[in-house]
C-alpha positions in Angstrom: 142.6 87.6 73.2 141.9 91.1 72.4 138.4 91.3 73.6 139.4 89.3 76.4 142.2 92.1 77.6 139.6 94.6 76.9 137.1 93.0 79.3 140.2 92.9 81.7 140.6 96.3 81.5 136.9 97.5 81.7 136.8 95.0 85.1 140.1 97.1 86.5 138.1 100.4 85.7 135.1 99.0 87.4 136.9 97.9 90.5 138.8 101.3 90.7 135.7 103.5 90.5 134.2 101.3 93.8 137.2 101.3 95.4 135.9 99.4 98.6 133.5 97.6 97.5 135.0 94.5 97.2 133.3 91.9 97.3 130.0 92.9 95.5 128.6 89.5 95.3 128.8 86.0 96.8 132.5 84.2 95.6 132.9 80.6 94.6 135.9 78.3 95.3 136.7 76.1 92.6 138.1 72.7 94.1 139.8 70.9 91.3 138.9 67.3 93.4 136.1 65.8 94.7 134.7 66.4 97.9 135.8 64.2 100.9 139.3 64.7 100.8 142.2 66.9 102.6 141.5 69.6 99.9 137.3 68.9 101.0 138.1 69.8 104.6 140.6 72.3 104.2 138.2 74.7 101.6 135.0 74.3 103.5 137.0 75.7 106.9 138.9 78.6 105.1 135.7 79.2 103.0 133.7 79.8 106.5 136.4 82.1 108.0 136.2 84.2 104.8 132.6 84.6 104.4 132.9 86.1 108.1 135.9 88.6 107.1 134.1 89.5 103.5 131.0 89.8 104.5 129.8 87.8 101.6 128.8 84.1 101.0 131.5 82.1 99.9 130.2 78.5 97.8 132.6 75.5 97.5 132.3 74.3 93.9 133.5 71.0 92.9 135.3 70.2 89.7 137.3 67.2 89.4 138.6 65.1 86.4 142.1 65.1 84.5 144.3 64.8 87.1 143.1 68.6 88.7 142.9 69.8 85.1 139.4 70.5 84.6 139.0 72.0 87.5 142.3 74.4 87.3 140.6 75.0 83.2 137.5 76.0 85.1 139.2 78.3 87.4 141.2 80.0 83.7 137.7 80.7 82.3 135.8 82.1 84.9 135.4 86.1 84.9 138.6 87.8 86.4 136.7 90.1 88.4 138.4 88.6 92.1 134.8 86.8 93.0 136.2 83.2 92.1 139.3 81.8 93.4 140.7 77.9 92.9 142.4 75.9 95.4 145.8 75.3 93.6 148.3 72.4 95.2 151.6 71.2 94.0 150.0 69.3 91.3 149.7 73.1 89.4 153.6 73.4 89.5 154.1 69.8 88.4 151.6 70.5 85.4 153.4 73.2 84.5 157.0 72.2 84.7 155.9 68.1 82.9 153.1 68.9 80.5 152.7 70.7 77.1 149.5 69.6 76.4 147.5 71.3 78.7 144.3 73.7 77.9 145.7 76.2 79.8 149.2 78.6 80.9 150.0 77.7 83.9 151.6 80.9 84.6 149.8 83.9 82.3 146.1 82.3 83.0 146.6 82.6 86.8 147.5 84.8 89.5 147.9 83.6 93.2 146.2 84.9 96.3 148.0 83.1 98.5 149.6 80.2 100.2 148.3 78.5 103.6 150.7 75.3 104.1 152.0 72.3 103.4 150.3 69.2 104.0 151.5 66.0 105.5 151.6 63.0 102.4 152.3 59.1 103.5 152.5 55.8 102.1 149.7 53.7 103.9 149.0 49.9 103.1 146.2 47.6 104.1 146.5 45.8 107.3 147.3 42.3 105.8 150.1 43.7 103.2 153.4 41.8 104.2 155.2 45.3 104.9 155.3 47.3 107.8 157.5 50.1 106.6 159.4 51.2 103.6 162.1 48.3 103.9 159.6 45.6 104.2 157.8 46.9 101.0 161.3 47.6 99.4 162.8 44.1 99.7 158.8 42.6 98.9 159.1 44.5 95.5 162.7 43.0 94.6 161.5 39.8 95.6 158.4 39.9 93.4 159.1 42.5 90.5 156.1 44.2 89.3 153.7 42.6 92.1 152.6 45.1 94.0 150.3 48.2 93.2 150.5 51.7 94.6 147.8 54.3 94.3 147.4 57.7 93.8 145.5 60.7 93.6 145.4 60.8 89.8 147.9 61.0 87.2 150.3 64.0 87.5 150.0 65.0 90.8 152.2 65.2 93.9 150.7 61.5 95.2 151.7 60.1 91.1 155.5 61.4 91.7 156.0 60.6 95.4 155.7 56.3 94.0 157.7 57.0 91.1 160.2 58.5 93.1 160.2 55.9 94.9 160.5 52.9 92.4 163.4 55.0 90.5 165.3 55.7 93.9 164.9 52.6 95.6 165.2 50.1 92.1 161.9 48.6 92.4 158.9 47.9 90.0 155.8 49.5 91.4 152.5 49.0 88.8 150.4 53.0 89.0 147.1 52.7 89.7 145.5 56.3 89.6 142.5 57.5 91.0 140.2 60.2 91.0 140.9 61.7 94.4 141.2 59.8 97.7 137.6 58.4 98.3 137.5 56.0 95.3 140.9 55.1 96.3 140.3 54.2 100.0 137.2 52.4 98.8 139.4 50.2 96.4 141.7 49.7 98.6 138.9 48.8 101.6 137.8 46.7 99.3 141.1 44.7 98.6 141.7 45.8 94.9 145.4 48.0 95.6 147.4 46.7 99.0 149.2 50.4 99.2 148.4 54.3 98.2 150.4 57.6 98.5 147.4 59.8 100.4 147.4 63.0 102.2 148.2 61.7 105.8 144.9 63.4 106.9 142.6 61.4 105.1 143.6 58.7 105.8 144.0 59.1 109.7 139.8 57.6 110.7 141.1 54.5 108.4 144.3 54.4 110.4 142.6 54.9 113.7 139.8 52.3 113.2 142.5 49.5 112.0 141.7 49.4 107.7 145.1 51.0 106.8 148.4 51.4 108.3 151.5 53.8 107.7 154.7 53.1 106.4 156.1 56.5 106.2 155.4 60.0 105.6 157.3 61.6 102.4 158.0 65.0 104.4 162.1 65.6 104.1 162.0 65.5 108.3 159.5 64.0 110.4 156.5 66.2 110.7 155.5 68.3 113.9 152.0 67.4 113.5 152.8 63.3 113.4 156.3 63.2 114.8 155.9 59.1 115.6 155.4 58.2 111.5 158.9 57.4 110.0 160.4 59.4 106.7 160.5 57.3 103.6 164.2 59.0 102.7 165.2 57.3 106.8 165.5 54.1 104.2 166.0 55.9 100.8 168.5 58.3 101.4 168.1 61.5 99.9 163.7 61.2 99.3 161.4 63.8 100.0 158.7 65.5 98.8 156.2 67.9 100.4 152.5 68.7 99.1 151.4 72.8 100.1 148.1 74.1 98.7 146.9 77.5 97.9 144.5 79.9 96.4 144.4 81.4 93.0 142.2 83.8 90.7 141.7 84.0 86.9 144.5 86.1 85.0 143.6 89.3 84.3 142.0 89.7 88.0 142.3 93.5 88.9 145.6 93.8 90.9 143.5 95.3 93.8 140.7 92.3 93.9 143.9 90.0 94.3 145.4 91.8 96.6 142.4 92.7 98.7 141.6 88.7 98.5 145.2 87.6 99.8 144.8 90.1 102.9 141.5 88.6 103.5 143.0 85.2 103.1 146.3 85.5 105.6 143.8 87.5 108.0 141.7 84.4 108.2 144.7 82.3 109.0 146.0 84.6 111.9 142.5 83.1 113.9 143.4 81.1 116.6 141.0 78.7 115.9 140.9 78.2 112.0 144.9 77.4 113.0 143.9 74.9 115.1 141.4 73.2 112.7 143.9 73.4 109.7 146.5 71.9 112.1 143.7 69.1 113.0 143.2 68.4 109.5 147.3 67.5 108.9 148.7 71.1 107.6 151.7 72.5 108.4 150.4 76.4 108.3 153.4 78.4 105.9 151.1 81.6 104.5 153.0 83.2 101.8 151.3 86.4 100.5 150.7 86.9 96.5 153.7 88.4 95.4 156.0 85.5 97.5 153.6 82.9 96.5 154.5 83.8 93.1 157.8 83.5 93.2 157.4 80.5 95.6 155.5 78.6 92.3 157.9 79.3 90.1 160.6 77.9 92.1 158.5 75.1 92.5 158.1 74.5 88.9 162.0 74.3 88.2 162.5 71.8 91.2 159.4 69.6 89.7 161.5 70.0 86.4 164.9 68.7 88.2 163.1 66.3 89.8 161.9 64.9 86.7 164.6 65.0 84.9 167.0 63.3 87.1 164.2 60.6 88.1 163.1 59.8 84.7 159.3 60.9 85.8 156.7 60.8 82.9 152.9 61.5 82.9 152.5 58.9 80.8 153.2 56.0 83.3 
């Protein structure tokens, strides 16, 4: 820890004596799921905005595995010198505020750049499932305890809470199937393996569109701007919401003015016109908090997930 503070501090000293330099060299991205999902989409169009406002190439870099865990480790290790960032969602709060085990702090190994939004999350099923919305599937579950399986985008994350919620809160008995991200998923459940998924809304929409999935509900608290026509799941289980924002973080120990200098080039990006409209295309509510409020806002998170949890029952171990 000592050597690594000392490198910390030499990188400070570094980034002080070229005060406006910043960036020096091309940045990476670190995306803690595979590519072809909300989070694929959403990277590769900030990414391209930032490149133009840093003047430096900006690579996408894929990591997935553990439930975003290899990929957030990935982001802890790399050199705090501000030129590589990780896409952080809510599954980083829920880490922190549910696990003990994992191979990094969630809080002293990081600090955030920024916030862009929320995005919009939904239950979808496949065309033949006997359900057409939240009651349907609630009274098929008490009829047939145990029967029907719901995906997710991998153990631990917003998608893994948003179906236990839902089995604590409405008394049923849902069987976890967790996946990888959302392609492997879709492609089970294409292929008639899982009848039902929690998926960022996004995703799922050219499966939607084309007639392979349908949506039951979205798990926003109030029906979202962007898809005002899909039904809440709490407009049958009073009281159920949960929202799903993403963000961007560095490395602990990043220079103070790398951060910074990275979350003005970040909320500058989002003030274009026409990155809105793409991030609004791909299903996000745009909410940009700056570092210091994105901070504060994860933290907050955290304790909530913890509440959550504890009034739910919620376990990573389901």
């Amino acid at each position: 820890m000592r050597v690594r503070r000392l490198a910390c501090l030499l990188l400070a000293v570094v980034f002080v004596s070229a005060a406006g330099a910043f960036p020096t060299r091309p940045l990476a991205i670190i995306v803690p799921q595979p590519p072809g999902g909300a989070n694929d989409a959403l990277t590769r169009a900030i990414a391209q905005k930032l490149q133009e406002t840093l003047g430096q190439p900006v690579i996408v870099d894929f990591r997935p595995g553990g439930g975003v865990i290899v990929g957030t480790q990935a982001l802890a290790r790399s050199a705090p010198g501000g030129h590589t960032l990780g896409l952080i969602t809510s599954g980083h709060s829920l880490n922190q505020a549910l696990r003990k085990d994992l191979p990094y702090d969630s809080v002293k190994d990081f600090s955030l750049v920024a916030r862009i939004g929320y995005y919009v999350m939904a239950l979808v099923a496949v065309p033949g499932f006997e359900a057409n919305d939240v009651k349907g599937l609630v009274a098929a579950a008490k009829a047939k305890p145990g029967s029907i399986q719901y995906a997710s985008l991998g153990i631990g994350g917003a998608t893994h809470l948003a179906g236990e919620m839902l089995k604590l809160m409405a008394g049923i008995d849902l069987q976890h199937v967790p996946y990888n991200g959302s392609a492997p998923a879709y492609r089970d459940m294409l292929g008639g393996r899982v009848s039902t998924a929690f998926v960022i809304l996004n995703s799922a929409l050219p499966h939607v569109r084309a007639g392979r999935l349908k949506v039951l509900a979205v798990t926003n608290p109030k029906r979202s701007q962007v898809y005002p026509h899909y039904p809440t799941v709490g407009e049958t289980v009073a009281g159920y919401e949960l929202t799903s924002w993403a963000g961007f973080a560095v490395p602990g120990g990043t220079p103070k003015e790398a951060t910074q200098a990275l979350s003005a080039a970040v909320l500058k990006c989002l003030q274009s016109p026409d990155l809105r409209q793409r991030l609004t295309d791909y299903g996000l509510e745009l909410a940009p908090l700056g570092s210091g409020e994105f901070e504060s806002f994860a933290r907050s998170e955290a304790e909530r997930f913890a509440v959550i949890a504890r009034d739910t029952g919620f376990k990573l171990d389901q």
